[in-house]
DRENPA-3360 file (N, C-alpha, C; in nm, 2 decimals, always signed):
BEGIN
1 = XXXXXXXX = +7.13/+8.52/+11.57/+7.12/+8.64/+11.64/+7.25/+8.69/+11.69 ~ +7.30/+8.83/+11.64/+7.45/+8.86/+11.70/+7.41/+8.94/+11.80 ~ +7.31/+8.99/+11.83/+7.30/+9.08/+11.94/+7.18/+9.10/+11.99 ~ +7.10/+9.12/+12.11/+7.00/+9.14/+12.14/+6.99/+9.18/+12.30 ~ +6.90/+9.36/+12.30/+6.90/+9.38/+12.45/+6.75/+9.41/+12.48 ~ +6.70/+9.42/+12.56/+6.58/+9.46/+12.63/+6.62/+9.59/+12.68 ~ +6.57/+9.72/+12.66/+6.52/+9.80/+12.77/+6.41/+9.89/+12.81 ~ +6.41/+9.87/+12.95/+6.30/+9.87/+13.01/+6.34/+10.00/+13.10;
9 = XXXXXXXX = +6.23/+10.13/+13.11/+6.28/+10.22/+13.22/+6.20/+10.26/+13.31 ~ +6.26/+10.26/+13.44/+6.15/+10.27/+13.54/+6.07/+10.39/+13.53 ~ +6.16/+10.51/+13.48/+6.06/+10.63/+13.44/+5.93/+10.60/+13.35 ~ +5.96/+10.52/+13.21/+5.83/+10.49/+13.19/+5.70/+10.44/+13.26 ~ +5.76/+10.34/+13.36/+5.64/+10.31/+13.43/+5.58/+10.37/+13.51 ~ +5.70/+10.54/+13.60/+5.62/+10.59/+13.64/+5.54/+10.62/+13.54 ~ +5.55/+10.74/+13.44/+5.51/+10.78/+13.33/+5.37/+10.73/+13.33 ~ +5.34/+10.56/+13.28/+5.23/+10.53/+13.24/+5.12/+10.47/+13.37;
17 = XXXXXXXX = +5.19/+10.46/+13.52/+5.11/+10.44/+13.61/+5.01/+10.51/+13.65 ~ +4.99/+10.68/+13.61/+4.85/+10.72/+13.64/+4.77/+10.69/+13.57 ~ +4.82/+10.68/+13.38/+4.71/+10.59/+13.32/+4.63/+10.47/+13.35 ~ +4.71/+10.38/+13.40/+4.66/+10.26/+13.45/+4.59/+10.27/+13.58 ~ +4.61/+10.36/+13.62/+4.51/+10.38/+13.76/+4.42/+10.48/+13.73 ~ +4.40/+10.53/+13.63/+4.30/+10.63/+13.56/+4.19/+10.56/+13.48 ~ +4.23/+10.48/+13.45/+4.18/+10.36/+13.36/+4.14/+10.28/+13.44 ~ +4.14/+10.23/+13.53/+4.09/+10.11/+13.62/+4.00/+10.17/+13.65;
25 = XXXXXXXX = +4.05/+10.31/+13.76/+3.92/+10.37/+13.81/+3.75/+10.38/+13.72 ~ +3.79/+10.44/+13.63/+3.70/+10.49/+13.52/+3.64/+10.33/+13.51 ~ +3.69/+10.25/+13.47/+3.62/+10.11/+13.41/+3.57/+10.05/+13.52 ~ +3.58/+10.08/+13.67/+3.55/+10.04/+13.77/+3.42/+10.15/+13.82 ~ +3.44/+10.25/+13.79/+3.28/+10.32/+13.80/+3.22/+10.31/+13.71 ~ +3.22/+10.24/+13.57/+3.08/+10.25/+13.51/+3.06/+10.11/+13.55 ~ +3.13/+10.01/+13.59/+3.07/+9.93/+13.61/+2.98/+9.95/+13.73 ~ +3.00/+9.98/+13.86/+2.94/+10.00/+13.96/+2.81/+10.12/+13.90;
33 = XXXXXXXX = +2.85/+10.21/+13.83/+2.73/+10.26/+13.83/+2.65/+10.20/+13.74 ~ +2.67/+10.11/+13.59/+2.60/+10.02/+13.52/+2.56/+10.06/+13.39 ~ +2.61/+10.20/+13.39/+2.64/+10.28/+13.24/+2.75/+10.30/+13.18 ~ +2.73/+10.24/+13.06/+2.88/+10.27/+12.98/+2.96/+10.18/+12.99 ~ +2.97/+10.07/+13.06/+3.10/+9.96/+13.08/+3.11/+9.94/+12.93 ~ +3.02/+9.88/+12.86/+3.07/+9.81/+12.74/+3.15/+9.92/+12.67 ~ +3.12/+10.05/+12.66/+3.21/+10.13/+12.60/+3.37/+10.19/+12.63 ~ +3.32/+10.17/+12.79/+3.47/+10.17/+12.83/+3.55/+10.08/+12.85;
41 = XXXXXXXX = +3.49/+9.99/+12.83/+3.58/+9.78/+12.84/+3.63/+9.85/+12.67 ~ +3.60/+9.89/+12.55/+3.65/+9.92/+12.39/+3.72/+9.97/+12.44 ~ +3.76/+10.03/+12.54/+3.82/+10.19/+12.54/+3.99/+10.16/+12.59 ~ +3.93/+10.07/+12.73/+4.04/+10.03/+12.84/+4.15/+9.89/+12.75 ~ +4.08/+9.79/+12.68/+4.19/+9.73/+12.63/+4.27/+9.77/+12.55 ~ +4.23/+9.86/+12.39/+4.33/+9.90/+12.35/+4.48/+9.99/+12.41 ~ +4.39/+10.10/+12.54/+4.49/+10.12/+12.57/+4.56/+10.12/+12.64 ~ +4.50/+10.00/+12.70/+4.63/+9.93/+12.82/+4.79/+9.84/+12.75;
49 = XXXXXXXX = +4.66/+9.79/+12.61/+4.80/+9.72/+12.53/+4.90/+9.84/+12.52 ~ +4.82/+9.91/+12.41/+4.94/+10.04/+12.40/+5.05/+10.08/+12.53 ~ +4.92/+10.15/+12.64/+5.06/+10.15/+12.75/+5.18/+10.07/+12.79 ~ +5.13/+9.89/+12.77/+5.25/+9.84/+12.79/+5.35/+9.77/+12.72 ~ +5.29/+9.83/+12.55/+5.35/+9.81/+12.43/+5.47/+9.97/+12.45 ~ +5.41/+10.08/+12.51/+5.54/+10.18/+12.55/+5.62/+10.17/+12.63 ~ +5.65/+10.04/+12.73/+5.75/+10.09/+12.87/+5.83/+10.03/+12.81 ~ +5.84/+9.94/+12.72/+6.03/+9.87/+12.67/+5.98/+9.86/+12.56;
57 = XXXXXXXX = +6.12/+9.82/+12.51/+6.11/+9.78/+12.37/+6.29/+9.67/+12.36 ~ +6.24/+9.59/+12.25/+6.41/+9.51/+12.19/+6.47/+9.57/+12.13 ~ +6.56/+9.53/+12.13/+6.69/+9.60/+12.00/+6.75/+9.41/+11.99 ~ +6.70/+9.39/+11.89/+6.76/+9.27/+11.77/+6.80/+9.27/+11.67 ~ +6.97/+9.21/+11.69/+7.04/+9.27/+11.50/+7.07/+9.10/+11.46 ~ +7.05/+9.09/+11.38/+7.15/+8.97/+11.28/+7.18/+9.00/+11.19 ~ +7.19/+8.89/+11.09/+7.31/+8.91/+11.00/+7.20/+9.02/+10.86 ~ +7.12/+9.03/+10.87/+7.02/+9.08/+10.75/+6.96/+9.19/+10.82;
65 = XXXXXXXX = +6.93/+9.22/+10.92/+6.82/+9.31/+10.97/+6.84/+9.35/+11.14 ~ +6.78/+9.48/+11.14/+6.84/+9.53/+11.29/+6.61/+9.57/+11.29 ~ +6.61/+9.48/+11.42/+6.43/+9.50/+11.47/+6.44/+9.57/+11.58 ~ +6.34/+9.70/+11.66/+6.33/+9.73/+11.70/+6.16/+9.70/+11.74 ~ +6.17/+9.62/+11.87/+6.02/+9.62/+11.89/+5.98/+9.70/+12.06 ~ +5.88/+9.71/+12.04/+5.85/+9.74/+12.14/+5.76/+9.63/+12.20 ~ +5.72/+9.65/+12.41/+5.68/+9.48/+12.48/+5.62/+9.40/+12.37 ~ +5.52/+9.41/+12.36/+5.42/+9.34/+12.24/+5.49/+9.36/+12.12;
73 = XXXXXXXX = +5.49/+9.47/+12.04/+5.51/+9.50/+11.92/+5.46/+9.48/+11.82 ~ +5.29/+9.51/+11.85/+5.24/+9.59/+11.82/+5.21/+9.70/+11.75 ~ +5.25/+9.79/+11.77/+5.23/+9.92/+11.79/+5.37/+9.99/+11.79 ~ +5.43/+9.96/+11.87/+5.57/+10.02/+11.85/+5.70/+9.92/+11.79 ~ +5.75/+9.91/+11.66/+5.87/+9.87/+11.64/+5.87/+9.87/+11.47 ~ +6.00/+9.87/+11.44/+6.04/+9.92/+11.33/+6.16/+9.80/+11.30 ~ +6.16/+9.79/+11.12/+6.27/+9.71/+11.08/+6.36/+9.78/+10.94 ~ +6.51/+9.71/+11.03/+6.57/+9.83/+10.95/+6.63/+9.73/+10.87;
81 = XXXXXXXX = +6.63/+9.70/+10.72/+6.77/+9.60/+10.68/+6.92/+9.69/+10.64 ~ +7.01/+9.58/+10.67/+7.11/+9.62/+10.67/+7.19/+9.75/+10.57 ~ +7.12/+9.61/+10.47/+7.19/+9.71/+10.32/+7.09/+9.86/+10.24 ~ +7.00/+9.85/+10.40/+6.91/+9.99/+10.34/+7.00/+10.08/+10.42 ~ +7.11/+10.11/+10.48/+7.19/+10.16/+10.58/+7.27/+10.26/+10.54 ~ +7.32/+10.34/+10.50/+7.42/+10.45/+10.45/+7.51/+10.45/+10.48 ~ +7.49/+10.47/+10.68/+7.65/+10.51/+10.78/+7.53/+10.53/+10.92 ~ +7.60/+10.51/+11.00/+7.57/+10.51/+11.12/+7.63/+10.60/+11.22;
89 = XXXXXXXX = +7.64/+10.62/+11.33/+7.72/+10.71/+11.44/+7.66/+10.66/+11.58 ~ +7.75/+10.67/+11.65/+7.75/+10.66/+11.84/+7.76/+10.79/+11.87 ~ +7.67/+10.80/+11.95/+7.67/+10.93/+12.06/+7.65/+10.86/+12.22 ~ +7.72/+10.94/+12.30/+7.73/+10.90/+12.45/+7.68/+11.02/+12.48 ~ +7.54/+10.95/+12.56/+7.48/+10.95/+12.63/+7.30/+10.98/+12.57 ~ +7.22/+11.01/+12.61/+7.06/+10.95/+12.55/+7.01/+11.06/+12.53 ~ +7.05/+11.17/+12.57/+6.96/+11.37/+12.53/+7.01/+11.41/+12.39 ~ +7.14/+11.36/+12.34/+7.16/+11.40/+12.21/+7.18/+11.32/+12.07;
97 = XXXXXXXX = +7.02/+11.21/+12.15/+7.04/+11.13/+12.04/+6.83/+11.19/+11.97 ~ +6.88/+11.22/+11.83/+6.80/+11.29/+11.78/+6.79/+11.25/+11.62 ~ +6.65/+11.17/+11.52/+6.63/+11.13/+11.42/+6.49/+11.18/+11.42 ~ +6.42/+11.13/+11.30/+6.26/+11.17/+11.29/+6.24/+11.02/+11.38 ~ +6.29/+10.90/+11.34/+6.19/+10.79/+11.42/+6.31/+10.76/+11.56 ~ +6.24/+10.78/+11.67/+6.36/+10.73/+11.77/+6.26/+10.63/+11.88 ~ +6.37/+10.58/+11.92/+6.31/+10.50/+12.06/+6.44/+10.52/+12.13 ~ +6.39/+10.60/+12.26/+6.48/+10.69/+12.31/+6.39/+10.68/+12.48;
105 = XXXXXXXX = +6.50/+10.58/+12.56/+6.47/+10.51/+12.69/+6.61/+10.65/+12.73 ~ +6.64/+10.60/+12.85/+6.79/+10.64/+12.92/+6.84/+10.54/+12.92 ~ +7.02/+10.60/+12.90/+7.09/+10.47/+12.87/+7.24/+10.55/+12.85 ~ +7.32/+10.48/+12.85/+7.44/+10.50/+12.81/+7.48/+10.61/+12.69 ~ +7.41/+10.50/+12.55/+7.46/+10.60/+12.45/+7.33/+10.57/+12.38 ~ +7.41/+10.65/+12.24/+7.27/+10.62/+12.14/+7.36/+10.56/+11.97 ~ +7.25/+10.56/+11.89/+7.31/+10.47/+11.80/+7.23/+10.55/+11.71 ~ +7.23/+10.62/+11.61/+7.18/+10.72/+11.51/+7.22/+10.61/+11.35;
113 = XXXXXXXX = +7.13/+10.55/+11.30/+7.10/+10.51/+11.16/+7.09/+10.55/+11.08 ~ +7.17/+10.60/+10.97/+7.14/+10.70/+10.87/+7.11/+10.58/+10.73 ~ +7.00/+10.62/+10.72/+6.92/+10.54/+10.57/+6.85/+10.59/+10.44 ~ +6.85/+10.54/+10.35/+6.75/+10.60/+10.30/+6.61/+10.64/+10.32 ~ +6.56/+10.75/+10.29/+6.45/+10.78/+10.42/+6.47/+10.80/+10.52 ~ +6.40/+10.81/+10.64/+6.42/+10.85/+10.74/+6.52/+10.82/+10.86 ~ +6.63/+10.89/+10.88/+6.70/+10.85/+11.02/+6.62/+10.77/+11.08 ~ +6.73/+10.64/+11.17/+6.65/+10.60/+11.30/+6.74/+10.61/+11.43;
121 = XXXXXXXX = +6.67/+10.65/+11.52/+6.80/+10.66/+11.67/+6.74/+10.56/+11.75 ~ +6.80/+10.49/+11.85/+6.80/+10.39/+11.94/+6.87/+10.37/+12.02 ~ +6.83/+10.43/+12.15/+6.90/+10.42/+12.30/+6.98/+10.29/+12.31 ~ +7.10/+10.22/+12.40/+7.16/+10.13/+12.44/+7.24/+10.14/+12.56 ~ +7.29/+10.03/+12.63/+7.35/+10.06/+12.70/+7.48/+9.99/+12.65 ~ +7.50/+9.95/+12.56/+7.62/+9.92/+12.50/+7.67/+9.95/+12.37 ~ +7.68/+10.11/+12.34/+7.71/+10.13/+12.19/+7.78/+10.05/+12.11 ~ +7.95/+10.06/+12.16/+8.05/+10.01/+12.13/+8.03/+9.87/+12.08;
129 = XXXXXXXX = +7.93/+9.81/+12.17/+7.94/+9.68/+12.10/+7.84/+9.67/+12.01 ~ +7.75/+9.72/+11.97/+7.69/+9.77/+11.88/+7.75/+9.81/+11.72 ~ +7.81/+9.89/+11.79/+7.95/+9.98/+11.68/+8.02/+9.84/+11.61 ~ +8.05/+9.78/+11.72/+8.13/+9.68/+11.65/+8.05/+9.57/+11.54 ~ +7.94/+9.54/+11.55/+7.89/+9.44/+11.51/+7.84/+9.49/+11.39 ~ +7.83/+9.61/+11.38/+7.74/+9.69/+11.24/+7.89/+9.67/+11.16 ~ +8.00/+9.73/+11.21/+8.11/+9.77/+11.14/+8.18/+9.64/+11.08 ~ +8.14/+9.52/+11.18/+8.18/+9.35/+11.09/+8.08/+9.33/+11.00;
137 = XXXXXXX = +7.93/+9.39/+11.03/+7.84/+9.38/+10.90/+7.85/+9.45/+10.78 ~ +8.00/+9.53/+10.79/+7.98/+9.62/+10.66/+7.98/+9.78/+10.66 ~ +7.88/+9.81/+10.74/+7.83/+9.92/+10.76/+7.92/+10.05/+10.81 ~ +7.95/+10.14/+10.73/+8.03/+10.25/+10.74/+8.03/+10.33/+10.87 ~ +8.10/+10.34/+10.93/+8.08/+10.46/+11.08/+8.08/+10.57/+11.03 ~ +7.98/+10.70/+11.08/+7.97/+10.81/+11.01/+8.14/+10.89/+11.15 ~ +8.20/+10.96/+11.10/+8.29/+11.02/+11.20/+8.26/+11.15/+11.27;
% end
């Protein structure tokens, strides 16, 4: 593993904490009232996973492949290999980092993937060292 960060943002949790208390609630009145629980017990685990498959996600590179998971990952995360890669670029700061597939927390900078197929962007809080470790793997810096 040459690199690997977690992030986690407190804004998402606000974000997904009226879910989770919207969700309790609800699964907590049909139980008391005695209608519907089994439908909303289907309802409430998938999307609790999901919610807390959205508040972080990894960023893992080695020597063959850069993973993007999200908590679980599940649901959210993507794999990039190296030599599927074209050129890449850094941008400072997280509003002008923009692809079709992104995972886009707040953070320092951003890291834009240019591949065959679809761009991928991914927030960091350490581009540069990012920058560096793509550019020992090979990988062209777009300027």
């Amino acid at each position: 593993m040459l690199y690997e960060e977690k992030r986690f943002s407190k804004f998402m949790l606000l974000v997904t904490l009226p879910g989770f208390i919207g969700l309790s609630a609800g699964l907590w009145a049909t139980y008391v009232e005695g209608e519907g629980f089994e439908i909303m017990l289907t309802i409430f685990v998938p999307l609790l996973l999901i919610l807390i498959d959205l508040m972080a996600f990894r960023i893992e590179i080695d020597e063959n492949e850069i993973r993007l998971r999200g908590t679980i990952g599940f649901i959210v995360r993507k794999t990039i290999r190296i030599d599927e890669i074209i050129s890449f670029e850094v941008k400072m700061g997280w509003v002008d980092c923009w692809a079709p597939i992104r995972f886009n927390f707040p953070a320092k900078g951003c890291i834009v993937i240019h591949r065959r197929g679809w761009d991928v962007a991914f927030t960091t809080d350490n581009p540069e060292e990012i920058a560096m470790i793509l550019t020992t793997l090979g990988v062209p810096r777009e300027a």
